[in-house]
C-alpha positions, 0 to 999 in steps of 0.5 A, spaced: 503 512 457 506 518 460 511 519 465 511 524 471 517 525 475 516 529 481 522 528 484 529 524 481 527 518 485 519 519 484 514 516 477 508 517 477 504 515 471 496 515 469 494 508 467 492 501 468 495 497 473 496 492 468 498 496 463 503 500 467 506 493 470 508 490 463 513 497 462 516 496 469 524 493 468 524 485 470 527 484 477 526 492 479 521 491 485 522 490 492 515 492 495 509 492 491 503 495 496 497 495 492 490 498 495 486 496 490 478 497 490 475 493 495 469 491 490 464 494 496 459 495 491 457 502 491 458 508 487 464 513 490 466 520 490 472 523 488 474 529 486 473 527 479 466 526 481 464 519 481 465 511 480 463 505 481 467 500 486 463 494 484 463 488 480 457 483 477 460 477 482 467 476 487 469 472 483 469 477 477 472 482 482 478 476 484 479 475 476 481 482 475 485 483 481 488 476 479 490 478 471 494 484 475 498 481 480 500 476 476 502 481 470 507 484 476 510 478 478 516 479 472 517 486 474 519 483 482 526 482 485 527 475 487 526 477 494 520 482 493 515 483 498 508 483 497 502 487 501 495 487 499 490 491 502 483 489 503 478 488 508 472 483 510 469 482 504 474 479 499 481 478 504 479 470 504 479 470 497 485 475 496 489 470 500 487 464 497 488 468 490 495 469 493 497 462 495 495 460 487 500 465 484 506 465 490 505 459 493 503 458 501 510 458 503 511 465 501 505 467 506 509 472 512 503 475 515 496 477 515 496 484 518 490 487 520 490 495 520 486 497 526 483 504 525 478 505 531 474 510 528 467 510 524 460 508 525 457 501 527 451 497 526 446 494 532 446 488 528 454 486 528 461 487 532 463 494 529 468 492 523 474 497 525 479 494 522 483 492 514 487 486 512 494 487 509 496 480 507 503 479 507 506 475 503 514 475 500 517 471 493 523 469 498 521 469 506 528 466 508 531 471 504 526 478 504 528 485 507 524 486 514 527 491 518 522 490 524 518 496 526 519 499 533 513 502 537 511 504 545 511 499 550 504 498 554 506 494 559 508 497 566 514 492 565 516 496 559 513 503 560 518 508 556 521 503 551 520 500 545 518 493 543 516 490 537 511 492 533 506 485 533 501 484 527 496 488 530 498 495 527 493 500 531 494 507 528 488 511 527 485 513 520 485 520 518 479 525 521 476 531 518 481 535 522 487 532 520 493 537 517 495 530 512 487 529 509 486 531 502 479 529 501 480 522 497 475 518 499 480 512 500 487 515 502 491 511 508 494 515 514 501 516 512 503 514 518 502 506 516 504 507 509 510 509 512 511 504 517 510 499 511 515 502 507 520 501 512 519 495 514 518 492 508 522 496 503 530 496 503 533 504 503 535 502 495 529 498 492 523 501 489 516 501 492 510 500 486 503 502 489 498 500 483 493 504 485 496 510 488 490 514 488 493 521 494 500 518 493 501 516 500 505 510 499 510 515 494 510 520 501 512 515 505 518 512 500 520 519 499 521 522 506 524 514 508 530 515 501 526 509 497 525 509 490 516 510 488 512 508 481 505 510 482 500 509 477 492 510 477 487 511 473 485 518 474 488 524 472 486 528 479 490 522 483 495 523 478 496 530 479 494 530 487 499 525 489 506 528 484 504 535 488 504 530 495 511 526 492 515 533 489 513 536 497 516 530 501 523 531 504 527 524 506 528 524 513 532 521 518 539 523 513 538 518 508 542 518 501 536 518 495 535 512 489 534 513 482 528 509 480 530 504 474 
């Protein structure tokens, strides 16, 4: 397994989630954000050409997922958080997948991402929304660092609030300056409200599935340390170009990765 630094506090690695997590260093991860395949059961596009996001059955899906997790745990500090991404298909199962391995106690939060763009069926509610399952190894003990948005009340108009567990911010459109062309890449307006909230100024982020790099942009440009890792080389390369532009912002003092 080959290592990429992009920058001092960035690693980038093509491989396995489960053979890059068996690598990491014990008790080195503070947030472990994986957005995984969602087993949608069709055939993508990337720029490597195609690939199959699908398994025979959910419970083989859940399986694959759960030996990865479970393979990550030794590399998590004692009061890591853990946010897994998914969506309407498999989010009751992840939960229950979590709950087996962590514990129910270690719940903190289902957030739901709502993105408001896309198209809608004449059969169903219009589904607009990803779940990010919220869970940490020590909830009385994590690092949260509440994330503030804009007040919509007339009582509050002008001030910030805390942000609830409905995150609205709109998924990328094809004019969008951040879009890379990756079929799955997240705005890096959410990952970078993740990170911050959930992630300490001198911990490590580890995206399993890294696919454009978002999640490492967002460590970046917030002081955090990142590990990415993904299967495909064109990520790989994508998402270390992303990192090694990334510019911390707000004057924070940058971390080496373990």
């Amino acid at each position: 397994m080959e290592w990429h630094t992009p920058t001092p506090r960035i690693r980038i690695a093509r491989a396995d989630w489960l053979d890059a997590a068996r690598t990491l260093d014990p008790g080195s991860v503070r947030l472990l954000y994986a957005d995984p395949p969602f087993n949608t059961g069709a055939r993508r596009s990337d720029r490597a050409g195609a690939f199959e996001d699908a398994w025979p059955t959910t419970a083989a899906y859940i399986q694959w997922l759960g030996e990865r997790l479970a393979a990550t745990l030794p590399a998590l500090a004692p009061a890591a958080n853990v946010l897994i991404h998914c969506d309407w298909r498999a989010s009751h199962r992840v939960r229950l997948l979590l709950d087996d391995l962590l514990g129910e106690d270690r719940f903190v939060n289902h957030l739901i991402w709502s993105y408001g763009l896309g198209g809608s069926s004449p059969r169903r509610f219009a589904r607009k929304h990803d779940d990010i399952l919220f869970y940490s190894l020590d909830p009385g003990d994590c690092y949260f660092d509440p994330p503030m948005v804009p007040a919509t009340s007339n009582r509050m108009k002008g001030r910030m609030k805390k942000a609830t567990d409905v995150i609205d911010i709109p998924s990328i459109n094809n004019m969008a300056a951040e879009r890379t062309g990756w079929p799955t890449q997240k705005p890096l307006a959410l990952l970078d409200l993740l990170v911050r909230a959930c992630c300490p100024p001198d911990g490590v982020v580890f995206d399993p599935c890294c696919g454009s790099g978002t999640t490492l942009v967002a460590a970046a440009r917030a002081g955090r340390a990142g590990i990415g890792v993904d299967m495909s080389p064109e990520a790989v390369e994508l998402a270390s170009s992303r990192a090694a532009s990334a510019q911390p912002e707000g004057g924070v003092t940058p971390v080496e990765t373990p």
